[in-house]
Chimera marker file (.cmm) of the C-alpha trace (Angstrom):
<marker_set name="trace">
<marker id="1" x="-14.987" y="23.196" z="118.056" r="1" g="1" b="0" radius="0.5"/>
<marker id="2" x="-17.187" y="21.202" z="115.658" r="1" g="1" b="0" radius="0.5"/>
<marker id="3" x="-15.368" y="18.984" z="112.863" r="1" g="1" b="0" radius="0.5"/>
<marker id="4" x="-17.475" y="19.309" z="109.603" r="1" g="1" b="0" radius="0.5"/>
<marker id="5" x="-17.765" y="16.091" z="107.406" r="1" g="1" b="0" radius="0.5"/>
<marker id="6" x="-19.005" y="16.390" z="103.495" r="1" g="1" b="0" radius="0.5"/>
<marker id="7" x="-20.205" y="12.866" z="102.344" r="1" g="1" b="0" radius="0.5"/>
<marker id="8" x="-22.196" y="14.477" z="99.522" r="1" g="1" b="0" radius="0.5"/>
<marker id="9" x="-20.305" y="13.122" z="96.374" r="1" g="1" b="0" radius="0.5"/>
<marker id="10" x="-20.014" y="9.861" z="98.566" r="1" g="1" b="0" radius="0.5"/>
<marker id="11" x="-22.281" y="6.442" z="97.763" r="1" g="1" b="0" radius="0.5"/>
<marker id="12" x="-22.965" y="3.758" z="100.606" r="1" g="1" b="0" radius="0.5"/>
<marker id="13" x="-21.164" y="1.954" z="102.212" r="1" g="1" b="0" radius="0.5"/>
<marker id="14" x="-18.601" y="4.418" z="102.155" r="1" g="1" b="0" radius="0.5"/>
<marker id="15" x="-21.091" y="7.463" z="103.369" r="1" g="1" b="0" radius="0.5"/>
<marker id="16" x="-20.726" y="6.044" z="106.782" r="1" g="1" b="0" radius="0.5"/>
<marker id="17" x="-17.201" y="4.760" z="106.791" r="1" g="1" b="0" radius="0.5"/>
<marker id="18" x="-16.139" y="7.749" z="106.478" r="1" g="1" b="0" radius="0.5"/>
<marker id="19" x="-18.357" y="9.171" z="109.215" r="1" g="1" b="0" radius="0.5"/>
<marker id="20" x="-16.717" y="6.267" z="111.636" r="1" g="1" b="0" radius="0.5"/>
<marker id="21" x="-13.210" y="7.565" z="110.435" r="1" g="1" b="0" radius="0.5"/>
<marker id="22" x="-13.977" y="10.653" z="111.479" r="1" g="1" b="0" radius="0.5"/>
<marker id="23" x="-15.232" y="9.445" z="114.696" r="1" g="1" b="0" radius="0.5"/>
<marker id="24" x="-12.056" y="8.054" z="115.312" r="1" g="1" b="0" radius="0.5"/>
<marker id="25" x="-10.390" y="10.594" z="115.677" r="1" g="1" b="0" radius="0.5"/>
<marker id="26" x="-12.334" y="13.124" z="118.012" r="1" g="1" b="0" radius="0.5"/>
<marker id="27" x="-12.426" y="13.121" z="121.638" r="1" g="1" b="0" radius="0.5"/>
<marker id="28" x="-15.685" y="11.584" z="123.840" r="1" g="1" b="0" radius="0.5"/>
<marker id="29" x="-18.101" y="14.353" z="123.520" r="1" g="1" b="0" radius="0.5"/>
<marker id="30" x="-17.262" y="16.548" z="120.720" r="1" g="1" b="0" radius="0.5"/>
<marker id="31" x="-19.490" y="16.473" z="117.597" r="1" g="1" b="0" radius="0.5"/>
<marker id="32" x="-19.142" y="15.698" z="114.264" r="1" g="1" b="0" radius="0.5"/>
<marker id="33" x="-21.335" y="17.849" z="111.490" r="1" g="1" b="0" radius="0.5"/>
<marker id="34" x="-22.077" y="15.368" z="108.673" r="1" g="1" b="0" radius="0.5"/>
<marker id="35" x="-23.534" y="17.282" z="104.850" r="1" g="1" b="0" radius="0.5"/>
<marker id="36" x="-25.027" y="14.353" z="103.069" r="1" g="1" b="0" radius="0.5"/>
<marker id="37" x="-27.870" y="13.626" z="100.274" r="1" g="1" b="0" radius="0.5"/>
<marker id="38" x="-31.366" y="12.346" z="101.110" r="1" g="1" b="0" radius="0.5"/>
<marker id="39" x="-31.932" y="9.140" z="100.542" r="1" g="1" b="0" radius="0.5"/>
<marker id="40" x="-29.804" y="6.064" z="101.365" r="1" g="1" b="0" radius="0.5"/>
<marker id="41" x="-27.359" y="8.089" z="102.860" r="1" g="1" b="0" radius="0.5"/>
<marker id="42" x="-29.633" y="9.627" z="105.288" r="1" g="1" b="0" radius="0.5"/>
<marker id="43" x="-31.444" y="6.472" z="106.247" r="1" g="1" b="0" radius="0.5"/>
<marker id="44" x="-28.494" y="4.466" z="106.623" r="1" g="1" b="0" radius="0.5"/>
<marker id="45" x="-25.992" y="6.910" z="108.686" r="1" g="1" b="0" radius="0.5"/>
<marker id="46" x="-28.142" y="8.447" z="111.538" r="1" g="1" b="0" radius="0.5"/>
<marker id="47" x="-28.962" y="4.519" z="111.993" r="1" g="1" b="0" radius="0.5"/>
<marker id="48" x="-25.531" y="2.704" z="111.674" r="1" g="1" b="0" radius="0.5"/>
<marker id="49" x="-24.540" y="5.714" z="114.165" r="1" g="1" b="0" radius="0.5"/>
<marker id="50" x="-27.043" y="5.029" z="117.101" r="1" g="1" b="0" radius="0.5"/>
<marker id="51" x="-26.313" y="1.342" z="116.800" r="1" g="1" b="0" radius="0.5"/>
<marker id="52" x="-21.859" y="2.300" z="116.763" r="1" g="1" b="0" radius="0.5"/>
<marker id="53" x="-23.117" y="4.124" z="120.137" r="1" g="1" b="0" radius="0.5"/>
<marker id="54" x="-23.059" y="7.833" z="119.220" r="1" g="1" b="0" radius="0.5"/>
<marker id="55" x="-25.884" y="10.332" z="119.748" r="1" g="1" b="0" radius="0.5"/>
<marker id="56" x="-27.468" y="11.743" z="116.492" r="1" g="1" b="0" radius="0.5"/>
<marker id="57" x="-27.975" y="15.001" z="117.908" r="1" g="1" b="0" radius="0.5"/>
<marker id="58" x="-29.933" y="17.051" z="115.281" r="1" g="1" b="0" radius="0.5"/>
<marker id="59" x="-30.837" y="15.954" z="111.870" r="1" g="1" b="0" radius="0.5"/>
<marker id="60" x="-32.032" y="19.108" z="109.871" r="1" g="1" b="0" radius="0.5"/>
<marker id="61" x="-33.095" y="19.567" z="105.476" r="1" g="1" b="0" radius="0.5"/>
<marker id="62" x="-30.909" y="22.140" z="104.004" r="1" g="1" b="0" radius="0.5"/>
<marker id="63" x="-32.828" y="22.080" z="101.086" r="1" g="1" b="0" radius="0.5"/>
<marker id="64" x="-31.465" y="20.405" z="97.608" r="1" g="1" b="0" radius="0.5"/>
<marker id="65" x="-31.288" y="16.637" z="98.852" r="1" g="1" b="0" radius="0.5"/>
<marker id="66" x="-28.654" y="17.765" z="101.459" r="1" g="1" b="0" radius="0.5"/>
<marker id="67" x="-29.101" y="17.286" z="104.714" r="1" g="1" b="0" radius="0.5"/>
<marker id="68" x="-27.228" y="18.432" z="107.999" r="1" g="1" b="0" radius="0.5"/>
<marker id="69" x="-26.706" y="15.681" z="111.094" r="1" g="1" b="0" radius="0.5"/>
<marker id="70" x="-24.819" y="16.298" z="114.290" r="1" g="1" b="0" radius="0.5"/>
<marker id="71" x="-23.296" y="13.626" z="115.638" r="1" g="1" b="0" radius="0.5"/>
<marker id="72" x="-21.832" y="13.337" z="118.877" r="1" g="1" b="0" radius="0.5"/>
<marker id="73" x="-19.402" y="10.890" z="120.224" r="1" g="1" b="0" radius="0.5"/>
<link id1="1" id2="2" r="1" g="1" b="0" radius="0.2"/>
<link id1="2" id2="3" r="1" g="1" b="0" radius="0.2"/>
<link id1="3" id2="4" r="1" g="1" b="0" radius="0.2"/>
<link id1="4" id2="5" r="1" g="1" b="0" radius="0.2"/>
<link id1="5" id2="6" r="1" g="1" b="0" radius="0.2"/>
<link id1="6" id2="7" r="1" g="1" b="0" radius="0.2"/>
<link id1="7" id2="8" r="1" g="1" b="0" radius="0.2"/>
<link id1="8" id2="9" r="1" g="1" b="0" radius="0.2"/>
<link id1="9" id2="10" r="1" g="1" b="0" radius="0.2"/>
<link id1="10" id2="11" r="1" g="1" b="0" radius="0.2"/>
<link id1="11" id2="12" r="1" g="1" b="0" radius="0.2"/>
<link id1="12" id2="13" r="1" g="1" b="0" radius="0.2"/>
<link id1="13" id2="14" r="1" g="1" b="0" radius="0.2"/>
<link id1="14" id2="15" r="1" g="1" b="0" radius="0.2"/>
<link id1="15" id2="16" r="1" g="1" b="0" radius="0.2"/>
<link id1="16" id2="17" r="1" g="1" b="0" radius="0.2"/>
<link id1="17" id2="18" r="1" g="1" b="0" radius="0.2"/>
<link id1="18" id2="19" r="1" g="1" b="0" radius="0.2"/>
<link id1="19" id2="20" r="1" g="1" b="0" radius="0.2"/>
<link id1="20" id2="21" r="1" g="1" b="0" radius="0.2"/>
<link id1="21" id2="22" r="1" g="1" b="0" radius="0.2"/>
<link id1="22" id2="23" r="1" g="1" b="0" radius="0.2"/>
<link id1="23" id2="24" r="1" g="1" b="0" radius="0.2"/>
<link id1="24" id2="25" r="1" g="1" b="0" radius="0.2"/>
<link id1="25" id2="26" r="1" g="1" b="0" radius="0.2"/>
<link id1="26" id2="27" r="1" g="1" b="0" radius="0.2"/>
<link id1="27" id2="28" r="1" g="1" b="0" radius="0.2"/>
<link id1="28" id2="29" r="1" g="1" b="0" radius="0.2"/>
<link id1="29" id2="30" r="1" g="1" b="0" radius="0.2"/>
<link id1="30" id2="31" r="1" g="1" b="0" radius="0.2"/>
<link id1="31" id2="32" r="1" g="1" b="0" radius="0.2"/>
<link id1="32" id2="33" r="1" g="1" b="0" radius="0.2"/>
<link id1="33" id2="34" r="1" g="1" b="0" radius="0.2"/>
<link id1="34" id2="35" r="1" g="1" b="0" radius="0.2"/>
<link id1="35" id2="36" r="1" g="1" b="0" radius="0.2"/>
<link id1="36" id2="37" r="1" g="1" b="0" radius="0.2"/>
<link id1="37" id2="38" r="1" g="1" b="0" radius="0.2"/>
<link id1="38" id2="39" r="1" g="1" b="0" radius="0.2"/>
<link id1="39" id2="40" r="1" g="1" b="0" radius="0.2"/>
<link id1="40" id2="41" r="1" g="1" b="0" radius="0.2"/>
<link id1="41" id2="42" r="1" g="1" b="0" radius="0.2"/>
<link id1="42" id2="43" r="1" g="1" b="0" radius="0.2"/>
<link id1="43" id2="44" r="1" g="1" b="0" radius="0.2"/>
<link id1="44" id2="45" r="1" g="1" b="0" radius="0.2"/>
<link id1="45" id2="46" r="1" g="1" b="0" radius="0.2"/>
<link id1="46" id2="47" r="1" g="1" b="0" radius="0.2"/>
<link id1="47" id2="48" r="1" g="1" b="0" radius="0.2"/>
<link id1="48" id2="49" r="1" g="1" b="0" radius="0.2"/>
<link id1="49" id2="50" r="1" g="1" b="0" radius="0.2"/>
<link id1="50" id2="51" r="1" g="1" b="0" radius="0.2"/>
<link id1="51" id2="52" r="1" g="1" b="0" radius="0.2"/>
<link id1="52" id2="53" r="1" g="1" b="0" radius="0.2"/>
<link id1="53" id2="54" r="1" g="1" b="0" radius="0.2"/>
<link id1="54" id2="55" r="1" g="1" b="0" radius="0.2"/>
<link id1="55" id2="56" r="1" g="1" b="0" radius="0.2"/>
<link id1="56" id2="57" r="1" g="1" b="0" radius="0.2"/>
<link id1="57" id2="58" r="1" g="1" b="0" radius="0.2"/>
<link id1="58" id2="59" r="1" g="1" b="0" radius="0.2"/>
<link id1="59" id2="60" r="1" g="1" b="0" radius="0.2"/>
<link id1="60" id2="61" r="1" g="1" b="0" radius="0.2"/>
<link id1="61" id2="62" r="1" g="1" b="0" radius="0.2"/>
<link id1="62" id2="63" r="1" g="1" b="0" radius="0.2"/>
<link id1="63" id2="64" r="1" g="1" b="0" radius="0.2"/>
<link id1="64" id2="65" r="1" g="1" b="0" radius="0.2"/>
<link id1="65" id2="66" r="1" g="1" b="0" radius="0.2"/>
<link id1="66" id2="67" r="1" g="1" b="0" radius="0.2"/>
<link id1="67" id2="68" r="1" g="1" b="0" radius="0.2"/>
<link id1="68" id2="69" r="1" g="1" b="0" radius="0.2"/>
<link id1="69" id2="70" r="1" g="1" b="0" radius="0.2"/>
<link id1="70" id2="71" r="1" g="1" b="0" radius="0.2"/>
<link id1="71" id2="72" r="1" g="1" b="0" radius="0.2"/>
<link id1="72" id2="73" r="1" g="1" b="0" radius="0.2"/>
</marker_set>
């Protein structure tokens, strides 16, 4: 079952914080679906993810500066 993360009223650094939280505590290769705004957010937690060692998976626009990522431990 995939965990679903809304970041959207969050501002960095905190955006991927709580994404690493999250992380935390899930099991090695379940995934994490992370709703966030364009922008900072998006450039910064698809990034700080790959270099934490997880797999950004899909990153797709959902229209409205929000923005879907799959992240997988």
């Amino acid at each position: 079952m995939m965990k679903l993360l809304d970041i959207t009223k969050e501002t960095c650094p905190m955006t991927f914080v709580k994404v690493k939280l999250a992380l935390a505590r899930m099991d090695e290769g379940q995934e994490l679906e992370v709703i966030l705004n364009a922008g900072e957010p998006l450039e910064n937690v698809p990034r700080s993810c790959e270099e934490q060692g997880y797999e950004v998976m899909s990153i797709e626009d959902c229209g409205d500066d929000k923005h879907r990522i799959i992240i997988k431990k």
